[in-house]
N, C-alpha and C positions, 0 to 999 in steps of 0.2 A: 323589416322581416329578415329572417338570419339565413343567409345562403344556405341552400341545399345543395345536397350532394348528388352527381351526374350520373350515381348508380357504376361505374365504372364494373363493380363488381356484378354486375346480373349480367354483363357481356361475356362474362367467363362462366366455363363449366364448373357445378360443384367440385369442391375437393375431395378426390377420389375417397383415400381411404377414411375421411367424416363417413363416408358408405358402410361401411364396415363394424359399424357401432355392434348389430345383433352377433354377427360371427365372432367378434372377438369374445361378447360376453359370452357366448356356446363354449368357446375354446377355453378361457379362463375358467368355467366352471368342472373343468376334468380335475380329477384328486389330482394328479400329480402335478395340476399348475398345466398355463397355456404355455405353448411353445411360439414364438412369434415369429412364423417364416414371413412377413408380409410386405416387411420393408427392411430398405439396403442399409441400414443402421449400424458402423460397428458397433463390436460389444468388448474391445478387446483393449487393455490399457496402452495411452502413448509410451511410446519409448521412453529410457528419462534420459536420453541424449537431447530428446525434442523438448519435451516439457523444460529442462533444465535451460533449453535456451531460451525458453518463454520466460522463465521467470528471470534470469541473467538479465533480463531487456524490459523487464516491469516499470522499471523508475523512468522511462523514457516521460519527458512530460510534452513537447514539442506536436506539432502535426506531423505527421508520416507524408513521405512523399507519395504522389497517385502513384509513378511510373517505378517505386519500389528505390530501395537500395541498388546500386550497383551490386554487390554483394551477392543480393537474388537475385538479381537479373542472371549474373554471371554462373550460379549453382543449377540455376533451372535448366540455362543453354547445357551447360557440362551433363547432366543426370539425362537430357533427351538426348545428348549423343553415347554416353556410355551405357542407358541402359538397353535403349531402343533404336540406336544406330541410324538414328537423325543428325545431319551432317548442314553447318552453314547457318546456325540460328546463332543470329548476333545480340547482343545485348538490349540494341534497340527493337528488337522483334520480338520482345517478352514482357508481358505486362503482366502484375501480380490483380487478383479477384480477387472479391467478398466472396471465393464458393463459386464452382463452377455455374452451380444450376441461378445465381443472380446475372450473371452473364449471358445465359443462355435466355432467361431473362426479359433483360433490358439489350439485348443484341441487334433486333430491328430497331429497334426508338433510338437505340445510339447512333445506328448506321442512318438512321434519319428516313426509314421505309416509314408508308405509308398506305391510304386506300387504294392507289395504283398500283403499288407493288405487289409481287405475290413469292412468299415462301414455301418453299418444296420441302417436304417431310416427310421419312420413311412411314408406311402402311402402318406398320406395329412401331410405334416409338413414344420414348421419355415425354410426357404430357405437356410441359413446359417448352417444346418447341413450337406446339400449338398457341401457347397462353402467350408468350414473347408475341408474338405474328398479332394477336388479338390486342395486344397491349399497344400494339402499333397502328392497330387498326389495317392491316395488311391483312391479305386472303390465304389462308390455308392452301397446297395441295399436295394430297397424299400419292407420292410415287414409289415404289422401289424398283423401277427401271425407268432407262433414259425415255423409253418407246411409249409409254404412257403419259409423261408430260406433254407428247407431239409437239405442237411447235410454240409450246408456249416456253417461255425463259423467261424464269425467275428471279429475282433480286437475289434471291440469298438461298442456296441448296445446305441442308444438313443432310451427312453423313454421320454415322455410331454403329464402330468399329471395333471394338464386341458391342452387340445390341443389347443395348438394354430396349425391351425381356426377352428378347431368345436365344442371345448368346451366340449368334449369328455373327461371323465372321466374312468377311468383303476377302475376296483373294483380289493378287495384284492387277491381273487385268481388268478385273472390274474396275479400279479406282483409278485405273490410268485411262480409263474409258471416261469417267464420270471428270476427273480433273480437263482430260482434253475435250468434251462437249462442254465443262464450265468455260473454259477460256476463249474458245472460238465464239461463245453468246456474252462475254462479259460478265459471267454469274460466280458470284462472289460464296466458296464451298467453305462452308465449316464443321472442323470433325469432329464429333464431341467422340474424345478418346481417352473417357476416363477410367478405363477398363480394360487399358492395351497390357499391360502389365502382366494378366490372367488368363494367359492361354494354356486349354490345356491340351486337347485335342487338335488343334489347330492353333497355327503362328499367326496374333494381328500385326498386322502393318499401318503405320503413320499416314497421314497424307501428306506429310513430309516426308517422308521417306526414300532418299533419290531412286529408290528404283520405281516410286511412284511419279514423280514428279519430275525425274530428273537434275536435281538440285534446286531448282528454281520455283520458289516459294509465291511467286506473286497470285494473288488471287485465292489466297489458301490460310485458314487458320486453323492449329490445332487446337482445344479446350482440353486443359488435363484439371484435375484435381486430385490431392494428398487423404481426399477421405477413406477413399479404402485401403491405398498404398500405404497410406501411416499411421490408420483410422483418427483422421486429424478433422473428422466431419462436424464435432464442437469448435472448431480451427475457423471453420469456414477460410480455409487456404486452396485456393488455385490459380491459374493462371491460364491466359491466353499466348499462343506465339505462333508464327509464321509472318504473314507479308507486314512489309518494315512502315508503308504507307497507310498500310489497316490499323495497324496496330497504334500508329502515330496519331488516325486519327481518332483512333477510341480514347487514346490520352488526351487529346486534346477534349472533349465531350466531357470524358468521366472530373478531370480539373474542376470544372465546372460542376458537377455536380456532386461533389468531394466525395466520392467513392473511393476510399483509403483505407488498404488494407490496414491495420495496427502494427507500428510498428514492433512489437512482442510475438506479433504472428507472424511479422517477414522473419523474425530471427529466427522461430519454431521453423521456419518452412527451408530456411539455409540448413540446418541442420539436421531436418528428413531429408533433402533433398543431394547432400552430400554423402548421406550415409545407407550402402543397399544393403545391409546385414539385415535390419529392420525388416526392409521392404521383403527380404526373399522370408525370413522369420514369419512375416504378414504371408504371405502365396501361400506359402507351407502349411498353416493353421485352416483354409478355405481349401486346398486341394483335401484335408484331412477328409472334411463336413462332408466338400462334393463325393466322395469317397463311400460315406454313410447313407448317404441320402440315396444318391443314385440306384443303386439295388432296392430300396426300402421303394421307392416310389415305382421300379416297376414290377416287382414282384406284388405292391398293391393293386398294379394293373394298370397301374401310367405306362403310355407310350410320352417317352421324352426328347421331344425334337431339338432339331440343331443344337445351343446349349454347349457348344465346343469350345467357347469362352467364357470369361467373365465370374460374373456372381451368384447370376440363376441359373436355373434350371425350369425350361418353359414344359410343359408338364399335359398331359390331356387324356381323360378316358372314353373322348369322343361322345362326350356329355355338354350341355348348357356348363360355362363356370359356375352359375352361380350354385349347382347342384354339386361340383368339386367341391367349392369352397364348404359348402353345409357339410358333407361326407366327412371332409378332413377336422373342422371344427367341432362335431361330434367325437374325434380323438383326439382333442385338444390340441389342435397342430393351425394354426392361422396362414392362411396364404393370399396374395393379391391374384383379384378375377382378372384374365387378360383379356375381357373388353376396356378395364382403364388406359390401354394401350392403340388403343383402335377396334374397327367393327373387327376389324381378322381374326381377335383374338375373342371371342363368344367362346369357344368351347377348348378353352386352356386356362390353366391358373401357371400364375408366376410363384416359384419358389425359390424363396432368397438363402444363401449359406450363410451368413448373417445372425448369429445366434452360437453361446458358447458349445463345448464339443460336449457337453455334459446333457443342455437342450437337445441339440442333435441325436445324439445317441437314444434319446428319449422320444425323439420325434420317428425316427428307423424302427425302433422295439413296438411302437403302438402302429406303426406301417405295415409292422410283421404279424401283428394281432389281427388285422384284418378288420 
């Protein structure tokens, strides 16, 4: 008899937006075409500084190294200190990804968590730090303060610093609070900061950041990724960096498990990753959106909270989402319900800037129709 499979997949929650099948057709059936606010998707062509390096590095036939090129290692430390004034990240403290969110992942199974362990997860947060936890067979708990974990310590605390979906930005004594209660229990913090970039009302900070951390990285990893900086999310390029013992030993793990970026995608990512013209080019294009949208959704009568960073806009008429979601869909305009993000989020939709300025502008005019 032929092996069966251990179901691995009924331990995880469906895929969110598979949910979303009736609203998109709603939204798609407006004359003017749906507008797809729903996900963090760019839509915006690579640079062909980027692209040109992909293709310069095509003929590569060899394996790619796990721990990257020196080359990147050495572009990525440079770009975290000149754009975001992280200071001390050395070569060895940079590991290239398949894409933050496989990281994010496979990040307890690498650290080697398990049913004893338990991971800490913001209230409202990116779905996948739940599914990693699950895939480790490791316990969930949702905190967004120290006072509610009480005295339980963690294996492994996430932090997301702008939040995806609120846009919620951490000021510095929070995270100098959260890093010094990680250290004193042993709990190993990682920041998924791949949205530090987009501030617009408020400044994020690193959890490398010395005035968070004080220069001293141990016990701390950042998570960045090039997909919305470079819109490089067909790239699937990011990387990991912080403590030199973390990170050594996720290289040593990932080896094993040939998790190798391409080498055509380390060159694409030396080449975003040197170049900020792009990037501020990239901010530019999403401040326009947030710019559109913002009026549009509250003169529809959204109240839109925090949202001081990043890409969304967390959005609410103090309604169930899923009655948002139909309302907007009826104007052809698609948005993610923020219970995919946690119970907190029952009566908010997520709305992503994520969509050309042409969309946009179409998605504000049918906000202003009422």
């Amino acid at each position: 008899m032929p092996h069966q499979p251990r179901g691995v997949s009924a331990s995880l929650p469906e895929f969110p937006w598979d949910t979303l099948t009736d609203a998109k057709a709603l939204a798609g059936a407006h004359p003017d075409g749906i507008v797809d606010l729903s996900v963090g998707t760019p839509v915006d062509p690579v640079a062909p500084l980027i692209s040109d390096a992909l293709a310069a590095a095509s003929s590569a036939s060899g394996y790619p190294a796990t721990a990257g090129t020196a080359r990147l290692r050495e572009a990525a430390a440079a770009a975290l200190a000149r754009r975001f004034g992280i200071t001390g990240v050395t070569e060895a403290a940079v590991l290239p990804v398949i894409g933050s969110k496989e990281l994010i992942a496979w990040l307890p199974t690498l650290l080697g968590l398990g049913p004893a362990d338990a991971v800490a997860v913001p209230e409202l947060a990116y779905p996948t730090y739940d599914v990693g936890a699950r895939l480790a067979g490791a316990r969930v708990l949702r905190a967004d303060s120290l006072t509610q974990l009480g005295p339980q310590a963690p294996a492994l605390f996430y932090l997301n610093s702008p939040s995806n979906p609120t846009g919620r930005v951490l000021g510095v004594d929070h995270l100098r609070k959260v890093v010094g209660w990680a250290r004193e229990r042993g709990v190993l913090v990682a920041s998924d900061e791949c949205y530090l970039g987009l501030g617009w009302d408020a400044q994020p900070l690193s959890v490398l950041h010395p005035s968070v951390c004080d220069g001293d990285h141990t016990g701390l990893l950042a998570i960045h990724s090039l997909s919305k900086s470079s819109s490089l999310a067909g790239y699937r390029a990011g990387f990991v960096a912080g403590d030199p013992a973390v990170v050594a030993e996720l290289l040593a793990v990932r080896k094993h498990a040939g998790m190798m970026v391409p080498t055509p995608v380390q060159a694409a990512m030396v080449a975003a990753l040197d170049d900020d013209s792009h990037e501020k080019e990239q901010r530019a294009r999403y401040e326009r959106r947030r710019d559109a949208l913002l009026p549009a959704l509250r003169a529809a009568g959204f109240a839109v909270d925090h949202s001081e960073a990043g890409l969304y806009l967390w959005a609410t008429r103090d309604e169930p989402c899923a009655d948002s979601v139909a309302w907007l869909a009826a104007r052809g305009v698609l948005v993610a319900p923020g219970h995919f993000y946690g119970p907190g989020g029952a009566r908010h939709v997520r709305v992503a800037l994520t969509a050309t300025d042409e969309r946009v502008a179409a998605a504000a005019q049918r906000l202003a129709g009422g």
